[in-house]
PDB file of the backbone (N, CA, C, O) and the ligand in Angstrom, with CONECT records:
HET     ZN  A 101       1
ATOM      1  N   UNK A   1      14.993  -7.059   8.708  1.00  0.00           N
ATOM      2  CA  UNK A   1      13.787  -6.240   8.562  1.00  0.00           C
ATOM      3  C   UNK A   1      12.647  -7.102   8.054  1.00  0.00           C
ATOM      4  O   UNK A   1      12.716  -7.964   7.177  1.00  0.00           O
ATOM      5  N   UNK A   2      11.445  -6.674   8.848  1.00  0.00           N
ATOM      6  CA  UNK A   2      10.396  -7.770   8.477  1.00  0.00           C
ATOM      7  C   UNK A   2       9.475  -7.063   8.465  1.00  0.00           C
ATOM      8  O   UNK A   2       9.366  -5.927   8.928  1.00  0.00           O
ATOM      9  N   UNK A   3       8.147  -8.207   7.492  1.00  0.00           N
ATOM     10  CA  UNK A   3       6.798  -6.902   7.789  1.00  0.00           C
ATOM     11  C   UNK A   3       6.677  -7.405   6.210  1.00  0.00           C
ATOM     12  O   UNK A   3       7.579  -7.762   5.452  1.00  0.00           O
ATOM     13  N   UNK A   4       5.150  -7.303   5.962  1.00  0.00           N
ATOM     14  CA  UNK A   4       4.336  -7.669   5.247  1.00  0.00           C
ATOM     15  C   UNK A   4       3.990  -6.759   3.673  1.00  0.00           C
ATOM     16  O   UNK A   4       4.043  -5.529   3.707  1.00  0.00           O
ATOM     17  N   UNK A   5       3.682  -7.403   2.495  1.00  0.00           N
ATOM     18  CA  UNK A   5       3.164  -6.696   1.373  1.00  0.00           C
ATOM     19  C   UNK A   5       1.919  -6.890   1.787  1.00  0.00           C
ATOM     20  O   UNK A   5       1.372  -7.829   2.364  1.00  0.00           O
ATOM     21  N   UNK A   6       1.414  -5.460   1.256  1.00  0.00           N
ATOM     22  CA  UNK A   6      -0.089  -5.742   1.200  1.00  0.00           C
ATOM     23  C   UNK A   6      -1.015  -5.396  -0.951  1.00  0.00           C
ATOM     24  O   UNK A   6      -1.155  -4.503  -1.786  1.00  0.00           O
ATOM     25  N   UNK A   7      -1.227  -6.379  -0.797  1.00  0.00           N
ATOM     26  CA  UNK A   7      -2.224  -5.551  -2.198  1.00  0.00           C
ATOM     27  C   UNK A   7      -3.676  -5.126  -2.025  1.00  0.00           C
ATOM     28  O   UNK A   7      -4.680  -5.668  -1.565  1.00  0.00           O
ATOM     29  N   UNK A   8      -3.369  -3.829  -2.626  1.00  0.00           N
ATOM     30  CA  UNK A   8      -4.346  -2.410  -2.449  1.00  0.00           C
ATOM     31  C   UNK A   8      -4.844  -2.502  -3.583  1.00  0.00           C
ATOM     32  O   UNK A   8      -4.333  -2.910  -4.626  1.00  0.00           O
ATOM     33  N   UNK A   9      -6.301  -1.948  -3.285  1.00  0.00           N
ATOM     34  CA  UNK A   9      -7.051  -1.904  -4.640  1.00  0.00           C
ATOM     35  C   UNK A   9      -7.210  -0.237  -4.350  1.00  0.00           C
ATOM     36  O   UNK A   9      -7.654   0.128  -3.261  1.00  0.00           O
ATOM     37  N   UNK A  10      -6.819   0.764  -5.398  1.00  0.00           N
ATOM     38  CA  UNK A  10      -7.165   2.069  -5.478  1.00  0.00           C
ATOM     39  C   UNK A  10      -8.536   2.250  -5.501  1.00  0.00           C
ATOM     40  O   UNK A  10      -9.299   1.418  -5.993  1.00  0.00           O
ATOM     41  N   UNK A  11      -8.901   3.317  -4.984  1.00  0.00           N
ATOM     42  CA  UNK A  11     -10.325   3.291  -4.828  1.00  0.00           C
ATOM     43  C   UNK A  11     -10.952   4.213  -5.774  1.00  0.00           C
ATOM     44  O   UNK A  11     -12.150   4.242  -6.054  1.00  0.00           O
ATOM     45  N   UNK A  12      -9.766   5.174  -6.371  1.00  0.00           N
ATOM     46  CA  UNK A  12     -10.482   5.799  -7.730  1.00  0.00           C
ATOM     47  C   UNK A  12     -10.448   4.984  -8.879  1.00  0.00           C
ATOM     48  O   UNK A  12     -11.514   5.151  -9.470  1.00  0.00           O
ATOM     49  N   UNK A  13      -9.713   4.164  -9.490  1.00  0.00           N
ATOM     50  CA  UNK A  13      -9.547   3.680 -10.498  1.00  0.00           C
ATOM     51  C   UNK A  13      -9.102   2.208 -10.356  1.00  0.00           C
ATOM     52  O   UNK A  13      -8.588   1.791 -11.395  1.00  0.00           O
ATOM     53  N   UNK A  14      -9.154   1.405  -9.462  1.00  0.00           N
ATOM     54  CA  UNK A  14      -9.221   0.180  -9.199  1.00  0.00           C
ATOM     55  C   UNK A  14      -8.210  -0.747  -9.590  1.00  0.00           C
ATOM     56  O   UNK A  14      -8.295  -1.971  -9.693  1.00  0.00           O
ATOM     57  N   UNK A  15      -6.987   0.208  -9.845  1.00  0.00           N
ATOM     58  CA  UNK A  15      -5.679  -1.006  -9.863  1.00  0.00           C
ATOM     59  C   UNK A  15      -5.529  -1.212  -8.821  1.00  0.00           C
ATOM     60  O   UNK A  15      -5.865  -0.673  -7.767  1.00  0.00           O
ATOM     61  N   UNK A  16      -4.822  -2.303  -9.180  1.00  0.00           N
ATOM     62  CA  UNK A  16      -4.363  -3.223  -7.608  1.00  0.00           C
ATOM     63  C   UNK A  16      -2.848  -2.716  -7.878  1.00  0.00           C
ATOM     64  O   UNK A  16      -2.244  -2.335  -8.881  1.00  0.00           O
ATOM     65  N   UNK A  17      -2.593  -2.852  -6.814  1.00  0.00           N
ATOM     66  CA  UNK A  17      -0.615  -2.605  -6.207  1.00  0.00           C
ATOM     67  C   UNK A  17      -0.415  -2.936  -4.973  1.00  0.00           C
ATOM     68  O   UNK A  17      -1.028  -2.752  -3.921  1.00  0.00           O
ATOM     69  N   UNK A  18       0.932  -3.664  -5.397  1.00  0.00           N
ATOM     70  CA  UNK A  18       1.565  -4.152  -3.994  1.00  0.00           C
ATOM     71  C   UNK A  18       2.194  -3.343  -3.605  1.00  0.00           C
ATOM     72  O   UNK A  18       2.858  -2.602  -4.331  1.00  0.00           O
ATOM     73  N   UNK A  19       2.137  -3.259  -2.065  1.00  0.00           N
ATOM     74  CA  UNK A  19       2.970  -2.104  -1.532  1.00  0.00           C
ATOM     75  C   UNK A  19       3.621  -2.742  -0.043  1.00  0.00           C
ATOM     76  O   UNK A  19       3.287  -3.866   0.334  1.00  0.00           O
ATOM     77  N   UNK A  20       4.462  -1.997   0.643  1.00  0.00           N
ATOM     78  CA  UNK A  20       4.946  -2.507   1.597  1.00  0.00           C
ATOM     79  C   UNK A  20       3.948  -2.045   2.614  1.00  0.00           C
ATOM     80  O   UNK A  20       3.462  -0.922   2.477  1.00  0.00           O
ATOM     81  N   UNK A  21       3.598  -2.802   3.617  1.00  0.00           N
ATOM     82  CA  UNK A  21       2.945  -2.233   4.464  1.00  0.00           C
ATOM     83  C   UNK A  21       3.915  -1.348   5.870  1.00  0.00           C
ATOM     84  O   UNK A  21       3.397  -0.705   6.783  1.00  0.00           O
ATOM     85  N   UNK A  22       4.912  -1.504   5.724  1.00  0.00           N
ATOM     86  CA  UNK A  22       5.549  -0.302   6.416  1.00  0.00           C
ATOM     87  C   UNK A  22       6.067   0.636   5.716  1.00  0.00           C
ATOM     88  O   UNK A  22       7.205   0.895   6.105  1.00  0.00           O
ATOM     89  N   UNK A  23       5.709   1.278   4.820  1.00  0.00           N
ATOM     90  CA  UNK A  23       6.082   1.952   3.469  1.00  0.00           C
ATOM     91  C   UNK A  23       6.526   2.995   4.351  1.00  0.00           C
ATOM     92  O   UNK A  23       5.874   3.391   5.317  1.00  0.00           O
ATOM     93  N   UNK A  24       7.937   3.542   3.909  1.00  0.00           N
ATOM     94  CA  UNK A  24       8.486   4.780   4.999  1.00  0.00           C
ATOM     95  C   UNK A  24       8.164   6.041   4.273  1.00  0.00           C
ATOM     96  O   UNK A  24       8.054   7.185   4.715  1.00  0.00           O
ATOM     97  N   UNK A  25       8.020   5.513   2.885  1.00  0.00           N
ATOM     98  CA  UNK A  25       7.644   7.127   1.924  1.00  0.00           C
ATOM     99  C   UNK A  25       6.207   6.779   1.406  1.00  0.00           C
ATOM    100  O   UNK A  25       5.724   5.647   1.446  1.00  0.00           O
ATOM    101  N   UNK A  26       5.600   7.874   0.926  1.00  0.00           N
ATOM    102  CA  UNK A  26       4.128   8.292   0.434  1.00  0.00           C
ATOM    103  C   UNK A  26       4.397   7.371  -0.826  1.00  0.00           C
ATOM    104  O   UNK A  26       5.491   7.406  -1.389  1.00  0.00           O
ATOM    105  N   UNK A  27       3.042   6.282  -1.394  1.00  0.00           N
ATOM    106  CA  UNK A  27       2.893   5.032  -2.274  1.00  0.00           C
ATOM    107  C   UNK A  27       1.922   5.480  -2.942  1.00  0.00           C
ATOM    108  O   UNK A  27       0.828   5.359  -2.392  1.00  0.00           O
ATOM    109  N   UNK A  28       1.947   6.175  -4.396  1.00  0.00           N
ATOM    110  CA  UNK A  28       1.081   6.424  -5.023  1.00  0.00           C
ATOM    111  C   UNK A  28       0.471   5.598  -5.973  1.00  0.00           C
ATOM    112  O   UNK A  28       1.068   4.774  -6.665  1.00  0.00           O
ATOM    113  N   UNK A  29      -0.841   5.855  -5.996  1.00  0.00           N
ATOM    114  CA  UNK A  29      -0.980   4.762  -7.489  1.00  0.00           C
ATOM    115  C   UNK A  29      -0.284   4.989  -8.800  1.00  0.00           C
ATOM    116  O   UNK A  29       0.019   6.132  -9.141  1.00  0.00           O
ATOM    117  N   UNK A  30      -0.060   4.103  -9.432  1.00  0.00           N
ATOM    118  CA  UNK A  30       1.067   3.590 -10.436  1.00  0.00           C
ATOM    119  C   UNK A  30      -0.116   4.449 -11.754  1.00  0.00           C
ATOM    120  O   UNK A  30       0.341   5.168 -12.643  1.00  0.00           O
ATOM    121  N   UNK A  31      -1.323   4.214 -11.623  1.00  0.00           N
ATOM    122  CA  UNK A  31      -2.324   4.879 -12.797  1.00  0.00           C
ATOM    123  C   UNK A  31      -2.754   6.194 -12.618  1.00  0.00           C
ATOM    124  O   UNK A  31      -2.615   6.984 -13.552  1.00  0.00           O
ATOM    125  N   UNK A  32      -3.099   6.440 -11.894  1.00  0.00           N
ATOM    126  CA  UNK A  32      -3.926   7.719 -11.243  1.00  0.00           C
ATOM    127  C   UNK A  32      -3.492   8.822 -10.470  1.00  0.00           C
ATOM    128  O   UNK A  32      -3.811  10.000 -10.636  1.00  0.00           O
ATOM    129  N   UNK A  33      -2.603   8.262  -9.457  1.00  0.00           N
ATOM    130  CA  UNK A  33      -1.683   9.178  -8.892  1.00  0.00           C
ATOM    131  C   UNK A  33      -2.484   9.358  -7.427  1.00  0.00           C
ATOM    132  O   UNK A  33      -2.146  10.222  -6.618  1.00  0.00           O
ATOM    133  N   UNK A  34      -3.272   8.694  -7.264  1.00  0.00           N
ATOM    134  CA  UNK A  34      -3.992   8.921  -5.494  1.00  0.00           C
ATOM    135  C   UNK A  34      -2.776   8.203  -4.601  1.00  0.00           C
ATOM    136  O   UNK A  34      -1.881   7.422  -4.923  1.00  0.00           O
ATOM    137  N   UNK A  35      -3.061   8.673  -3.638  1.00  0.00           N
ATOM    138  CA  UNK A  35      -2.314   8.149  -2.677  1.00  0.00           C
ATOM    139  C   UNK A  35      -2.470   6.931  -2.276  1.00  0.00           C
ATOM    140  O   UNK A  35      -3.654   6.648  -2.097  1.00  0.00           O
ATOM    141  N   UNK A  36      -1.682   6.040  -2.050  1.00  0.00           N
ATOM    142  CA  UNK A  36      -2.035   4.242  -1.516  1.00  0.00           C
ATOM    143  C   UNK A  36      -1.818   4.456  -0.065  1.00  0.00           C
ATOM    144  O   UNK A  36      -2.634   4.120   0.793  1.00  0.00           O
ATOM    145  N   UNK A  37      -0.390   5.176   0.229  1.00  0.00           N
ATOM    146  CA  UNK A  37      -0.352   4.942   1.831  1.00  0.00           C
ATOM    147  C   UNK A  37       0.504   5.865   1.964  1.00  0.00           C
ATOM    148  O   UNK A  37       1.152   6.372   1.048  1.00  0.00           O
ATOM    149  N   UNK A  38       0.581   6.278   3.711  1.00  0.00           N
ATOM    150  CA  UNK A  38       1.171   7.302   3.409  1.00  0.00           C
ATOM    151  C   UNK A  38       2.088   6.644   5.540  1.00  0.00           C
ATOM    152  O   UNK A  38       1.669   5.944   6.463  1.00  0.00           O
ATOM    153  N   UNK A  39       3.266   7.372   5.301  1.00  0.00           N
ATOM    154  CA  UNK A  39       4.422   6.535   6.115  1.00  0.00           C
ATOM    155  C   UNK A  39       3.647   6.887   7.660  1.00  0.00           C
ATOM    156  O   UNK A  39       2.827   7.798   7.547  1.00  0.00           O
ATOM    157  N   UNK A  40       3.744   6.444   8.759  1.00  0.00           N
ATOM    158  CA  UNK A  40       3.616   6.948  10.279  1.00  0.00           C
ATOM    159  C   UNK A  40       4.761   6.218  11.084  1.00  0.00           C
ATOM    160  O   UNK A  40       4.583   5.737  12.203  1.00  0.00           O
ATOM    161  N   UNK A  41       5.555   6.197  10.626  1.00  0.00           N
ATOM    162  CA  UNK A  41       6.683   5.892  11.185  1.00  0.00           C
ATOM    163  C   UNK A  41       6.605   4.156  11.938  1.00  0.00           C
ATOM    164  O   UNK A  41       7.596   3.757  12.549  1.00  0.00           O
ATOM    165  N   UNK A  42       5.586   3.417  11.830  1.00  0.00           N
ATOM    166  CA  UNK A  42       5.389   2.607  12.099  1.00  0.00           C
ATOM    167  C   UNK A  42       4.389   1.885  10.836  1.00  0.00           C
ATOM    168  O   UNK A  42       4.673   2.471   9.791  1.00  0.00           O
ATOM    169  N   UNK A  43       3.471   0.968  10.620  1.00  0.00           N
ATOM    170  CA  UNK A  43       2.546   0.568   9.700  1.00  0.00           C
ATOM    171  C   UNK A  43       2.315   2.001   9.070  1.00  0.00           C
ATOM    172  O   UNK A  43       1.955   3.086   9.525  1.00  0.00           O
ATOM    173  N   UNK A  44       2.657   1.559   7.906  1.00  0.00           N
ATOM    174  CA  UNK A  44       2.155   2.714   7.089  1.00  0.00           C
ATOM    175  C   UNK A  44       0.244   2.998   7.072  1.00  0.00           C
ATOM    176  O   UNK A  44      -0.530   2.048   7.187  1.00  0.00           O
ATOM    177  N   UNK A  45      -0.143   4.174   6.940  1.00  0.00           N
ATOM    178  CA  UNK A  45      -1.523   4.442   6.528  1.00  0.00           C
ATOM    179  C   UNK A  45      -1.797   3.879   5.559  1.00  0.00           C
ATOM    180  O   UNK A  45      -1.141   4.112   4.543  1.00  0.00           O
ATOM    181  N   UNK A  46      -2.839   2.963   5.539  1.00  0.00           N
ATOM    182  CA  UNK A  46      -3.907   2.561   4.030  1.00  0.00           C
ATOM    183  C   UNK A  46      -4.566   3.800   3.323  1.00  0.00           C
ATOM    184  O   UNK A  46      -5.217   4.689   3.870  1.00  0.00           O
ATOM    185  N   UNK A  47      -4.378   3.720   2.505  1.00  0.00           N
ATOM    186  CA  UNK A  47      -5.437   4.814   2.066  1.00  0.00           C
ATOM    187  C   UNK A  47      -6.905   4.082   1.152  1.00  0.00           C
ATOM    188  O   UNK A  47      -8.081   4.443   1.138  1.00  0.00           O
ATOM    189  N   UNK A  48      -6.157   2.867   0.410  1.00  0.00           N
ATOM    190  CA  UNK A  48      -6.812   2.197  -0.603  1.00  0.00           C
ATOM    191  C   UNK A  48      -7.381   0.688   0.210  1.00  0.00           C
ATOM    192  O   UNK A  48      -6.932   0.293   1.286  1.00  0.00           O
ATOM    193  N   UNK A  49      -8.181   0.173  -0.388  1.00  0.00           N
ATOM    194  CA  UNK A  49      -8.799  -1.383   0.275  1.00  0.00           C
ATOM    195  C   UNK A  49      -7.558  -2.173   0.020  1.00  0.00           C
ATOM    196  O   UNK A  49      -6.761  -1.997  -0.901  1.00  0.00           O
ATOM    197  N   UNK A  50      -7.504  -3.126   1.028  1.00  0.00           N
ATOM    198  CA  UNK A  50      -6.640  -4.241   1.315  1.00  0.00           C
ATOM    199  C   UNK A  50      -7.048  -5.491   0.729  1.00  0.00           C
ATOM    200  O   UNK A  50      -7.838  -6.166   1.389  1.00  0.00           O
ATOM    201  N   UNK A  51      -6.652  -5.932  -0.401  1.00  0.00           N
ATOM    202  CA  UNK A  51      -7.415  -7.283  -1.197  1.00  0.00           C
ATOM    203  C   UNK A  51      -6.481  -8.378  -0.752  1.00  0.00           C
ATOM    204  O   UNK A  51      -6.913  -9.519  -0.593  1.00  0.00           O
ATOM    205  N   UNK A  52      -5.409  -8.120  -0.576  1.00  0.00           N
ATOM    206  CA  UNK A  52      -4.903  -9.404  -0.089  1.00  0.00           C
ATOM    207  C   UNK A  52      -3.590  -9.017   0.778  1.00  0.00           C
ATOM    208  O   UNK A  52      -3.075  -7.926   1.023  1.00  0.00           O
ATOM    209  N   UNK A  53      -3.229 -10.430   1.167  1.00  0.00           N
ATOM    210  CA  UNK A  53      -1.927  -9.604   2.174  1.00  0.00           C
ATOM    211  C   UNK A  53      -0.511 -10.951   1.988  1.00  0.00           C
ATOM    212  O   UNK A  53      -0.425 -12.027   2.579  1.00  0.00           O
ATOM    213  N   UNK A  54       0.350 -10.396   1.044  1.00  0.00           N
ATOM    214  CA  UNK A  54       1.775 -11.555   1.019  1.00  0.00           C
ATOM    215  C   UNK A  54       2.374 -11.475   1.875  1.00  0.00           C
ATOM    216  O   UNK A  54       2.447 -10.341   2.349  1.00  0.00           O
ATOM    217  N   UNK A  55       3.006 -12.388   2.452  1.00  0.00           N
ATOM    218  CA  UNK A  55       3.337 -12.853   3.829  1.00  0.00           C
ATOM    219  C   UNK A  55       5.377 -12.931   3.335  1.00  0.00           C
ATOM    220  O   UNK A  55       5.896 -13.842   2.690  1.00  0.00           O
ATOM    221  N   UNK A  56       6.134 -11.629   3.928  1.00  0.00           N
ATOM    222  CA  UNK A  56       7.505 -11.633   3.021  1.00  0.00           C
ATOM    223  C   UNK A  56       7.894 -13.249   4.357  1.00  0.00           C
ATOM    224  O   UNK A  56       7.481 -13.625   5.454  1.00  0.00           O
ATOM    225  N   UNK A  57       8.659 -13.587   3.568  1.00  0.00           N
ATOM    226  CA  UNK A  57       9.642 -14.617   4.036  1.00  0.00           C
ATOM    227  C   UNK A  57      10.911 -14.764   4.057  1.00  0.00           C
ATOM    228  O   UNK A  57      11.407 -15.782   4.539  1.00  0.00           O
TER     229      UNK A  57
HETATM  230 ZN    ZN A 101      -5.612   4.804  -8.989  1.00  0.00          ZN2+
END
């Protein structure tokens, strides 16, 4: 299984979190509780800005 972290900056309250970018379940923020992403059975939905992107290996 392959496929990328992405770090999200929440857009209400501006933590950053890494998340999977094929996230199969709903990724809430860790502070606030907004949604980060939410599953489509393929690339998960962004909900939050994309600040950087770790490359899994
Ligand atoms: Zn938040």
């Amino acid at each position: 299984m392959t496929g990328d972290f992405l770090q999200v900056t929440c857009q209400d309250c501006e933590n950053e979190q890494i998340l999977f970018e094929k996230a199969s379940t709903e990724v809430a923020c860790a502070v606030c509780g907004t949604t980060l992403a939410s599953p489509t059975g393929g690339h998960a939905q962004i909900e939050g800005e994309v600040t950087d992107v770790v490359e899994a290996r």
